[in-house]
N, C-alpha and C positions, 0 to 999 in steps of 0.2 A: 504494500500500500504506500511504503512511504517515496520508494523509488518511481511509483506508478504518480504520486503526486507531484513529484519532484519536476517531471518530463512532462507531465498536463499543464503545471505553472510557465515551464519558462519560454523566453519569448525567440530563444532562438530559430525555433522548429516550426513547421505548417502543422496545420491541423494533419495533413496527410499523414504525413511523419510525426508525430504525437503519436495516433491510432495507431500506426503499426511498430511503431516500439513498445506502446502497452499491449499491445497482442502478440507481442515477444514474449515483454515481462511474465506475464499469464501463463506461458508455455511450461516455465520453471517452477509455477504454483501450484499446489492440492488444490484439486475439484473445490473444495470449502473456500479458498484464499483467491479462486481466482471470480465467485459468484461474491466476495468479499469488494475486490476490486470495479467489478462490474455494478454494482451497487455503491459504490460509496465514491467513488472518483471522477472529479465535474471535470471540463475543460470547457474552460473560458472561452470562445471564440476570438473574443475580441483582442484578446494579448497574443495571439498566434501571429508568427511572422507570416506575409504575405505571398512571399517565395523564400527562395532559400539564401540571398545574398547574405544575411547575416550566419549564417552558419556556413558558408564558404569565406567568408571574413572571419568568423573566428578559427577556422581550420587553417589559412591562409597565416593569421601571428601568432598561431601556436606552432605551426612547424619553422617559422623566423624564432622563436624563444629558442624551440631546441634544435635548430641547427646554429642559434647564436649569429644571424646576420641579420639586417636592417632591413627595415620597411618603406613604403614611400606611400604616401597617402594624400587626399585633401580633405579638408574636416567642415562639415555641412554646418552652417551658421541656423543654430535651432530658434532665434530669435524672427529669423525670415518667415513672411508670409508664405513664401514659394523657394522650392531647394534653390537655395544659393549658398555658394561656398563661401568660407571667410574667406579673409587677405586675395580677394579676387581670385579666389581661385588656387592660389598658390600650393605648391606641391612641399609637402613634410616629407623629412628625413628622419627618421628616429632610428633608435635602438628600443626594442620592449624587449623586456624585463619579466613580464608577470603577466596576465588577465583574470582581472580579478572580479567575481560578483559582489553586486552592491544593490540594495532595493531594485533586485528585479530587471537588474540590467550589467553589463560587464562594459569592465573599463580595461584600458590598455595600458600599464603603467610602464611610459617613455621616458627615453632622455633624446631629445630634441637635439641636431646637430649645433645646434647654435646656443646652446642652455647645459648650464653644468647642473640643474637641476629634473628630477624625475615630473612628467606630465600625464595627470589619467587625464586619457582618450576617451571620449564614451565611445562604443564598439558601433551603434548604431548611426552613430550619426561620422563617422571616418566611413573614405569614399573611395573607391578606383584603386585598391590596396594594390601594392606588388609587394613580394619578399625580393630584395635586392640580393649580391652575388658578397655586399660588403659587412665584415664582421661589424658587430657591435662593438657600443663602447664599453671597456670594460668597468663593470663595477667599480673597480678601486679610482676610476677619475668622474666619480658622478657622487655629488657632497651627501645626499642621500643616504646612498647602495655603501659607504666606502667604508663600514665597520662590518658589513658581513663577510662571515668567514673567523672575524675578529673577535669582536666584542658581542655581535649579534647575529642572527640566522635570518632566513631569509624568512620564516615564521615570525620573529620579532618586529622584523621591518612590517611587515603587512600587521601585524595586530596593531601598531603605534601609526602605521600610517592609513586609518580607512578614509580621512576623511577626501575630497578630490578636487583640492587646490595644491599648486604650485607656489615653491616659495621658500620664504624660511621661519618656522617655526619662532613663534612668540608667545610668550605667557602673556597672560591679561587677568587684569585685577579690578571687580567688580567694586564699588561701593556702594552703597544704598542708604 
C-alpha cells in the first residue's frame, strides 16, 4: 500500500504509467493485499504529468549525477503568463549534485558554472536538458559541498540544506 501510494502521488508519471506500475506492484501481493490496494489507493488525476518529459528529465540528471558530468539546460520563468524562459532564454551550465524531493516536486541541486555556490532547480520547470561530455565541478571547490567526505556526509548536507534558496547562510534574531 505504501509503495502503491507513493507512485499514485507523484507527479513524475502519466496516469498510464501510474496504473501499470500499481498493476506490477499487485503482482508481488497476497490475493488479500492486492483487493487491499484496489480499494484503498486514489490517484489524483490532476497531479499526473501530462507526458513523460518530466521523467525523461529526471532520468536524463540522474545519469549526469552518476556519471558525474554537466548539464545544460534553460529554466522556465514560473512567474510568466505563457512558457517563457528567464534570462531570455539563456542556456545553464551546471554540475548537479543530488535530486532531491520537496513538497511534491524534485529539485536539482547545482553549482552553476558561474556560482561557487549550490542552486535547487525545480525539475519541472528546467527545459531542453542535455547531459554534456564535461565533468562536474568537484565538491571540494563548491562553498557548500566542500566538508563532505570531511566533517559531513552527503546525508548531513541534505538534512541542513532543505530549504531552496541560494546563498549564504544567516542567522536571524527575532524580537517581539
Amino acid at each position: 500500500k505504501l509503495i502503491a501510494d507513493a507512485i499514485a502521488s507523484t507527479r513524475l508519471l502519466t496516469m498510464e504509467d501510474t496504473r501499470g506500475l500499481i498493476k506490477r506492484i499487485k503482482g508481488f501481493a497476497t490475493l488479500e493485499a492486492e483487493g487491499f490496494i484496489d480499494n484503498t489507493v486514489v490517484i489524483e488525476p490532476t497531479v499526473k504529468a501530462k507526458n513523460h518529459r518530466l521523467s525523461i528529465y529526471f532520468d536524463l540528471v540522474m545519469r549526469a549525477i552518476v556519471a558525474g558530468k554537466k548539464i545544460t539546460f534553460q529554466y522556465i520563468d514560473r512567474m510568466s503568463s505563457e512558457k517563457a524562459f528567464k534570462n531570455n532564454g539563456e542556456i545553464i551550465q551546471a554540475s548537479p549534485y543530488y535530486l532531491v524531493p520537496m513538497n511534491g516536486k524534485y529539485y536539482a541541486a547545482c553549482c552553476t558554472d558561474d556560482s561557487p555556490s549550490v542552486h535547487n532547480f525545480r525539475l519541472d520547470l528546467m527545459d531542453n536538458i542535455r547531459v554534456t561530455e564535461l565533468d562536474i565541478k568537484p565538491k571540494r571547490e563548491v562553498d557548500e559541498l566542500k566538508e563532505i567526505g570531511h566533517t559531513m556526509t552527503d546525508s548531513d548536507y541534505l538534512r541542513i540544506s532543505t530549504h531552496s534558496w541560494a546563498g549564504v547562510k544567516e542567522n536571524v534574531s527575532l524580537e517581539g
